[in-house]
N, C-alpha and C positions, 0 to 999 in steps of 0.2 A: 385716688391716691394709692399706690402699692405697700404704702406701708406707714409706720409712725416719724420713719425718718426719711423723708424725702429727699430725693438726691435732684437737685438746681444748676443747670449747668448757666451760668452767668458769662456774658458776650460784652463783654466794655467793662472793666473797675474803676471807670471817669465817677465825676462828682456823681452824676443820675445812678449809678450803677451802685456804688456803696451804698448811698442814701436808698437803696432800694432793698437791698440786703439788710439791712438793719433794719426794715421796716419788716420784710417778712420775716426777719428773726424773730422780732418783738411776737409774730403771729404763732412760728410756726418753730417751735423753741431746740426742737430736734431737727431741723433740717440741715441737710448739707450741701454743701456748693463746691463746683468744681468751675475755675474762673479763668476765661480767658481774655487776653490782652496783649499787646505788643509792647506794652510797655514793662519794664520788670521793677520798674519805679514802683506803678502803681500795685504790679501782682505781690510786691513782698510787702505792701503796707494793708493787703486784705488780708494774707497769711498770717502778720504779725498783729491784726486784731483778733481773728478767727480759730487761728492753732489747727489743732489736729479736723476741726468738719471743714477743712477749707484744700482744697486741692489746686494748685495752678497750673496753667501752660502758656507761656512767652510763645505766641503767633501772630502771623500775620492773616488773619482772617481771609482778604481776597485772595489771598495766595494758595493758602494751606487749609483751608475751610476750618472744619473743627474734628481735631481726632479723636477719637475713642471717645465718645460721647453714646452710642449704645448702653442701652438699659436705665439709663437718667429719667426722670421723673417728666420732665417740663424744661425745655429752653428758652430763657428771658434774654435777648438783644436790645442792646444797649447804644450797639455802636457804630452813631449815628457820623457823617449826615447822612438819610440813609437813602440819598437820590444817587448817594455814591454807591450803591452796592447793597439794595435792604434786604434781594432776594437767596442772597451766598448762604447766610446761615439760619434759614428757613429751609433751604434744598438739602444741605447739610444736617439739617433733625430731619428733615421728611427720609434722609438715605438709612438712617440711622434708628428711625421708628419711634422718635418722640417728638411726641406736643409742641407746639410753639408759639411763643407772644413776643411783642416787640415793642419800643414807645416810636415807632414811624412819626414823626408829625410833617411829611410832605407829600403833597399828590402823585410823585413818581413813584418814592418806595410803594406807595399803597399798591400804586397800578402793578408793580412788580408782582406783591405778596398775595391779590385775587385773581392775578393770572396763573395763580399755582392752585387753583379751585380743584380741578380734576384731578391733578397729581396729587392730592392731598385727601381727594374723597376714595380716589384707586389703592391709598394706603390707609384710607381708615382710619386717619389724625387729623386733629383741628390744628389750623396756625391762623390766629389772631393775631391784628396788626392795630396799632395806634391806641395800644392800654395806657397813657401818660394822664392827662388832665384833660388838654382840649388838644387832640381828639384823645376820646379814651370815658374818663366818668360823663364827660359833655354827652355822648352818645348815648350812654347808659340813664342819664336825663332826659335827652329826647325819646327814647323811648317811655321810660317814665311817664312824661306829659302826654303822647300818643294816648298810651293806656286809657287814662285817667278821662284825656278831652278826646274820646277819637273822630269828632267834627275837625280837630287840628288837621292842617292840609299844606305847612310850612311851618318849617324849622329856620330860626337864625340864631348861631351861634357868637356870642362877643366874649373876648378877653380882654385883660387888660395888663399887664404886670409894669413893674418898676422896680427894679432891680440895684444891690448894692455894691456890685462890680460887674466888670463886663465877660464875664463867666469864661467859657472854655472856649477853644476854635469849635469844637462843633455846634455851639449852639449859636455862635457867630455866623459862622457859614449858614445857618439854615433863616439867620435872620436875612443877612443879604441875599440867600437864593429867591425868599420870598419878596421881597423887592421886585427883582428881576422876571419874575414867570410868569405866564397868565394866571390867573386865580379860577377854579374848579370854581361852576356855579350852574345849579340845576331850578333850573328857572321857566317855568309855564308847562313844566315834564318833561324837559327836554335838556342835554347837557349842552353848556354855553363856557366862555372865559370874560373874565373880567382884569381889568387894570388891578396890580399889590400896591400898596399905601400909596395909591391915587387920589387927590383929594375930588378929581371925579366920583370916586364910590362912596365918598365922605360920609358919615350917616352920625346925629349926635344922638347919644343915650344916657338914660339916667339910671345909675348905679348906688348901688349902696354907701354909705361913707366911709373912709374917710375920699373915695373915689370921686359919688356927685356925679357932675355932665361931664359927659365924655365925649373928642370925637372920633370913631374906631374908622378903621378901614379893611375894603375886601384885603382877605389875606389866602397862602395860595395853602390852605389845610383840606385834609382830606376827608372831614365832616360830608362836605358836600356830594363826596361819590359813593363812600358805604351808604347811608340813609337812603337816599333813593332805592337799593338794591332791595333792602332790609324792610323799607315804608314803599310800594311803588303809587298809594295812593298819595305821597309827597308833590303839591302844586312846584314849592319852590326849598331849597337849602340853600345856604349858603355860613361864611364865616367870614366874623370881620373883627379887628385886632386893632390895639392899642399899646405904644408903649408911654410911659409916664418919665420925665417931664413929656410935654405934647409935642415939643421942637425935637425930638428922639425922632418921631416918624419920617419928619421932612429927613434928619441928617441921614438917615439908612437907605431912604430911597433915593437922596443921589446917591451917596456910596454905590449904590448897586448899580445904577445908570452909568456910572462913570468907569465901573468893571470892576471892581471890589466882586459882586456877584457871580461872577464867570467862572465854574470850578476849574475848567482848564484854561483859564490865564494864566501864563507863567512867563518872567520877566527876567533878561538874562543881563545880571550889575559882574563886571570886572568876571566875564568868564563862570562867576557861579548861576545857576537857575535858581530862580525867588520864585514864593506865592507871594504873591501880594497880599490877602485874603492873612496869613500867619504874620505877614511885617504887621501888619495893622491891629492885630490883635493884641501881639506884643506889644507894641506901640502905648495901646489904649491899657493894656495890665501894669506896663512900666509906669504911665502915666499914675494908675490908681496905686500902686505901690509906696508912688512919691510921696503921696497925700495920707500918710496915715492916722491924721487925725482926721478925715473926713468923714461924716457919719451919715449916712440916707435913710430914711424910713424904706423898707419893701412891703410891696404889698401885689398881691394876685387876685385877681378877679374872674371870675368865670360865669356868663349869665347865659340858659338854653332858653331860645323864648319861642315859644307854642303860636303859632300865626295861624288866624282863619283870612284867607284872603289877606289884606295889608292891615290886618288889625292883631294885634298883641291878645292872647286870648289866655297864655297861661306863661308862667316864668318856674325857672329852678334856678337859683344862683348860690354859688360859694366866695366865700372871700378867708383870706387865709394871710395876714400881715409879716409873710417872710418871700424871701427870694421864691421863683417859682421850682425848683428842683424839688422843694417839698412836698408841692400835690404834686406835682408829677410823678416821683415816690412813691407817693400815699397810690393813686391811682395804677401805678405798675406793682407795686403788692398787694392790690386788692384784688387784681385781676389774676394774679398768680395765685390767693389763698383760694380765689374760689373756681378755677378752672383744676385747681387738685382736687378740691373736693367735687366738685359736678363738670366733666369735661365737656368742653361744647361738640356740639356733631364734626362731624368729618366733612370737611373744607377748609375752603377761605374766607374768612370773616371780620367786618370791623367792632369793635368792643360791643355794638348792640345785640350782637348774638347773647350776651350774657343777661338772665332774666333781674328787672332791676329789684324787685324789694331782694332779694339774698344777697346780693351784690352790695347794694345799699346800706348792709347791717356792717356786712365785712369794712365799707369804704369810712363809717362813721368809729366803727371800733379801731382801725388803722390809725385815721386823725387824731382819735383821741389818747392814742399811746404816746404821742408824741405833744399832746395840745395843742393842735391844730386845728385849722378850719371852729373855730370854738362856735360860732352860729350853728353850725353842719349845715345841709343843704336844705335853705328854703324853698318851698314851693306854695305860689303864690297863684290862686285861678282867679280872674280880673273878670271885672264887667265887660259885655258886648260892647261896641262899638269905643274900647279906648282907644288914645291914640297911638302909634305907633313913635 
């Protein structure tokens, strides 16, 4: 860290992007942020929580990259989807000579952000990608269990969330992307693709409560291609998802079949160009609007489970009973407080680069600013031959 006040250049002030900021505030009590967005909605409602440590600029990110962003501390990206463009403002800190993290959660951005390996080690900055929850602390888990069992020779990753509205376009869009794309899966050492909430990939799991049996599906996360990089003695990784109610999964995966999923869809009513992808959204936000006495429990789940061959050998799971922006949050200011304090080497890397017990202190002091994750992360090493 250059100094006691850190200067944060912030890339999205969407829901994940405040809730991130407040979470490293909570850490890092002199820091300062310089925030960009195209929205000026949201940049006067960070200013006008922030005051004077908050600096903004109304951009168009693909367009205009990021200006004057030299001599900043660390740049956190935010904004997603990021199969739309994750590598723009990563190439933009690497021109500019600062550090970089991102919460990617799709297999494109990643591919983007480890093809910038060399440009990143020729400048002697790290830019991590997928510091959110899963990918992100997951990673920082399976490492974790590696450690601990290094007989482990397979990583699987499960989530699960349940959410109490149908959150922003971008985290809409990256549910239907996942729908639609093959799913990243490194399977016998070798990289392979799988069916997204297929009930071919169907796998049920037993989870903590008030969760119980679940049944997850491959989803297209990019757990599956850092860790092999990171473990190359890994037989197999993969990642499989869940949302709650269970009929959530079937309804996304037609949506995405039926083109709801296709970024470049766009459908021409009375002379104007539609996303359909933004009708739908709306749609679903007016819907919950209507309903304001509706009320949902949320709840997020996150389980990294340790595999010797098809056997379950060891678990790390979190559960955290709010919408998932929270860990995700929690997980992108954890990754932030401790790439200021110990920067990762010069490259490209997925959250496992970050060593887990220090990582681990920061991710449980985070949660607990806020009372969250109130278990903190279990880690559970099971008898030989359970069953999967």
């Amino acid at each position: 860290m250059s100094g006691p006040k850190p200067l944060i250049v912030v890339v999205g002030a969407g829901e994940m992007g405040r809730m991130s900021m407040d979470l490293i505030s909570r850490q890092l009590s002199g820091a300062r942020f310089h925030v960009f967005d195209r929205s000026r909605q949201a940049l006067e409602a960070v200013a006008a929580q922030y005051g004077e440590r908050v600096t903004t600029t109304e951009v168009d990110l693909l367009r205009d990259g990021l200006p004057g962003i030299a001599g900043a501390d660390i740049v956190v990206n935010f904004a997603g989807p990021f199969y739309a463009g994750a590598n723009v403002a990563a190439k933009a800190a690497l021109a500019a000579g600062v550090p970089y993290v991102d919460i990617c959660d799709d297999a494109e951005g990643t591919r983007a952000i480890l093809d910038l390996d060399a440009e990143a080690k020729e400048a002697g900055l790290a830019v991590v990608t997928g510091a959110g929850n899963s990918p992100g602390m997951s990673n920082v888990f399976a490492r974790s269990l590696i450690e601990r069992e290094p007989e482990i020779d397979g990583i699987r990753v499960v989530w699960v969330v349940r959410e109490e509205n149908p959150g922003g376009l971008a985290p809409l869009r990256h549910m239907l992307h996942m729908a639609v794309v093959p799913c990243p899966i490194w399977d016998e050492g070798k990289a392979t693709v799988s069916a997204g909430f297929s009930p071919k990939t169907a796998r049920t799991h037993l989870l903590p409560e008030p969760v119980g049996k679940v049944v997850a599906f491959d989803t297209s996360h990019p757990e599956p291609i850092t860790l092999p990089i990171a473990f190359p003695q890994l037989r197999h990784a993969s990642c499989q998802g869940a949302l709650l109610p269970q009929w959530s999964n079937d309804a996304f995966s037609m949506l995405g079949k039926i083109g709801f999923g296709d970024s470049s869809l766009r459908v021409d009513i009375d002379g104007t160009s539609v996303d359909p992808t933004e009708v739908l959204w709306k749609m679903l936000w007016s819907r919950y609007e209507d309903r304001p006495g509706l009320h949902r429990t949320c709840i997020t789940v996150v389980q990294v489970q340790g595999l010797i061959g098809d056997e379950i050998r060891a678990t790390a799971t979190i559960r955290d009973e709010h919408p998932m922006v929270r860990t995700t949050g929690i997980g992108a200011a954890t990754a932030v407080v401790r790439l200021l304090e110990q920067p990762a080497p010069a490259g490209a890397w997925g959250t496992e680069i970050l060593d887990p017990e220090p990582t681990l202190e920061i991710f449980h002091r985070v949660a607990a600013s806020v009372d969250a994750v109130p278990a903190g992360v279990q880690f559970d090493i099971l008898p030989a031959a359970a069953p999967v």
